[in-house]
C-alpha positions as CSV (number, residue, x, y, z in Angstrom):
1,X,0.0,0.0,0.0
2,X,2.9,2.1,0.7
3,X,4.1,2.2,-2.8
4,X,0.7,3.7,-4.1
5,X,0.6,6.6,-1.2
6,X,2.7,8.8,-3.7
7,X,0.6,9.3,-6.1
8,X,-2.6,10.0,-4.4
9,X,-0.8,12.5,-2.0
10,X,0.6,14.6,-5.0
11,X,-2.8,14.3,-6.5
12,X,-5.0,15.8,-3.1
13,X,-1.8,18.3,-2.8
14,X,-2.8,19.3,-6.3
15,X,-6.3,19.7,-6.0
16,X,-7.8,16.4,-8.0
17,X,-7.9,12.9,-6.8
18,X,-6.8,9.8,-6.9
19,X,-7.6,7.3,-9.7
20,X,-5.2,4.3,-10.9
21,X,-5.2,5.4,-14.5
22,X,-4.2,1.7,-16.1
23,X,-3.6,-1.2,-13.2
24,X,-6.7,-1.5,-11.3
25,X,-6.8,-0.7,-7.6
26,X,-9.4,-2.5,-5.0
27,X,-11.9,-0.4,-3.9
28,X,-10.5,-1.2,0.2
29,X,-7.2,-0.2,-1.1
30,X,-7.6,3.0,-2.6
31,X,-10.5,3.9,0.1
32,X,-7.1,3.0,2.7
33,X,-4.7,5.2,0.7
34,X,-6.5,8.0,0.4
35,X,-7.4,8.3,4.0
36,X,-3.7,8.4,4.6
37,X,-2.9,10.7,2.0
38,X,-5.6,13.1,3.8
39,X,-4.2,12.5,7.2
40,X,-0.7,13.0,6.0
41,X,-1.5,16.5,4.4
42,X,-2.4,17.6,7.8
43,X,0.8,19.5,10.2
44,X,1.1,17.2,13.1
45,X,3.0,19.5,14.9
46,X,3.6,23.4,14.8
47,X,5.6,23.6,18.2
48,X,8.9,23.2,17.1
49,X,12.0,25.2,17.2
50,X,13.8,26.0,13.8
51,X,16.3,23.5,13.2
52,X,17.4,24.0,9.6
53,X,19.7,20.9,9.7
54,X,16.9,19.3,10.1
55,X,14.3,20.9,8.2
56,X,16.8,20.5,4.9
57,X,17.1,16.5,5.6
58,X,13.2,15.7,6.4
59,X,12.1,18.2,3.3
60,X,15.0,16.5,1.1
61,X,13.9,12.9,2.1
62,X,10.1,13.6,1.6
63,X,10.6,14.8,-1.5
64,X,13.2,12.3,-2.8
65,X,10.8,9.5,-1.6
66,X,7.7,10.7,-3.4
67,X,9.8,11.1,-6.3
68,X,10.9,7.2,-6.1
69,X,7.9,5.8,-5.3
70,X,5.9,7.6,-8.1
71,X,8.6,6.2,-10.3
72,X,8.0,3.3,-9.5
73,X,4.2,3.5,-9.8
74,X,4.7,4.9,-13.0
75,X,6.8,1.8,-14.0
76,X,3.9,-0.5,-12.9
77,X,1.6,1.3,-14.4
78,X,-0.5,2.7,-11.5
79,X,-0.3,6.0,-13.0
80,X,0.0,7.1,-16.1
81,X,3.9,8.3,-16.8
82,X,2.9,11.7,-17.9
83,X,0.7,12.1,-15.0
84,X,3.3,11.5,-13.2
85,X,6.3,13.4,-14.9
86,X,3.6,16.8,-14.9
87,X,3.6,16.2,-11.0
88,X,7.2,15.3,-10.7
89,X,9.2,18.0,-12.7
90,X,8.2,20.8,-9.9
91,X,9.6,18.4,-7.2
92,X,12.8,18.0,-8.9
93,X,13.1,21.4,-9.6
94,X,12.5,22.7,-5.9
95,X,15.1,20.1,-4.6
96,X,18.2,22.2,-5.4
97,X,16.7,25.3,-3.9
98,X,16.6,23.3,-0.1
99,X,19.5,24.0,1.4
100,X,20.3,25.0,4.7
101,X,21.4,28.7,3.7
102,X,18.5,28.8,2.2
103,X,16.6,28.2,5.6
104,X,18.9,30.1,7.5
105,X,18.1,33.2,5.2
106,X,14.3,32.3,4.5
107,X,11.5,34.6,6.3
108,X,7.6,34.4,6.7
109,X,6.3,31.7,5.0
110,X,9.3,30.2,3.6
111,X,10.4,30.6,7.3
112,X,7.4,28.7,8.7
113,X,8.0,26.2,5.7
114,X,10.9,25.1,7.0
115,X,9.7,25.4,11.0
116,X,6.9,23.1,10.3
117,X,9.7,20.5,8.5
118,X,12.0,20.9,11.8
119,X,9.8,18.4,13.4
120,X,10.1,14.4,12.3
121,X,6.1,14.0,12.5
122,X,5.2,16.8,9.5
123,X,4.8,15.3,5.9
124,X,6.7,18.1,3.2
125,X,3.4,18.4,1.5
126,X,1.7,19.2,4.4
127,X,4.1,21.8,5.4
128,X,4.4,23.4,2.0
129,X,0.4,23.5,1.7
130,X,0.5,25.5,5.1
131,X,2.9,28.1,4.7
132,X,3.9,28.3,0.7
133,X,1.2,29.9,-0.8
């Protein structure tokens, strides 16, 4: 189930939802994964201190995970591969731009951005839905 969380999370964070465009899905299962991508998208926890060591490294890893696993999605054809490189190419673009100057030089939301990824429990989705608007 893990491996098809990807894609419906970039798909909520994107406004539409989820639907396995070639490989069929059970009902259970996509009802499941979609209730986690929801509950993901929510900030678990606002009261952390600024740590831009390790706001860089959980933003990085969310990011480069999403990336994976829709690739592999793509690759078993739970998604359709231009679905998923239309979703993909502003990930990879933003993941350069992390960087812990860039944190320690950030203010208002790009501040908060990386506040709300200082703590282990915040998904980078939900953080960037929160405070990059």
């Amino acid at each position: 189930m893990y491996r098809l969380l990807c894609i419906p999370l970039l798909a909520l964070a994107a406004g539409s939802s989820f639907a396995a465009d070639t490989t069929p899905v059970p009902p259970q299962v996509q009802a499941d994964v979609e209730a986690i991508a929801r509950e993901l998208l929510k900030v678990q926890r606002s009261d952390v201190e600024l740590s831009c060591p390790k706001a860089v490294e959980n933003a990085r890893y969310g990011l480069e995970t999403m990336l994976e696993v829709g690739a592999k999605n793509a690759a078993g054809g739970y998604i359709d591969a231009a679905k998923y490189e239309a979703m993909a190419a502003p990930m990879r673009e933003l993941l350069p731009q992390i960087t812990e100057a860039d944190c320690e030089g950030a203010s208002g939301g790009q501040r908060d951005f990386y506040q709300c990824m200082s703590s282990d429990y915040n998904h980078v989705l939900a953080c960037a839905q929160a405070h990059l608007k």
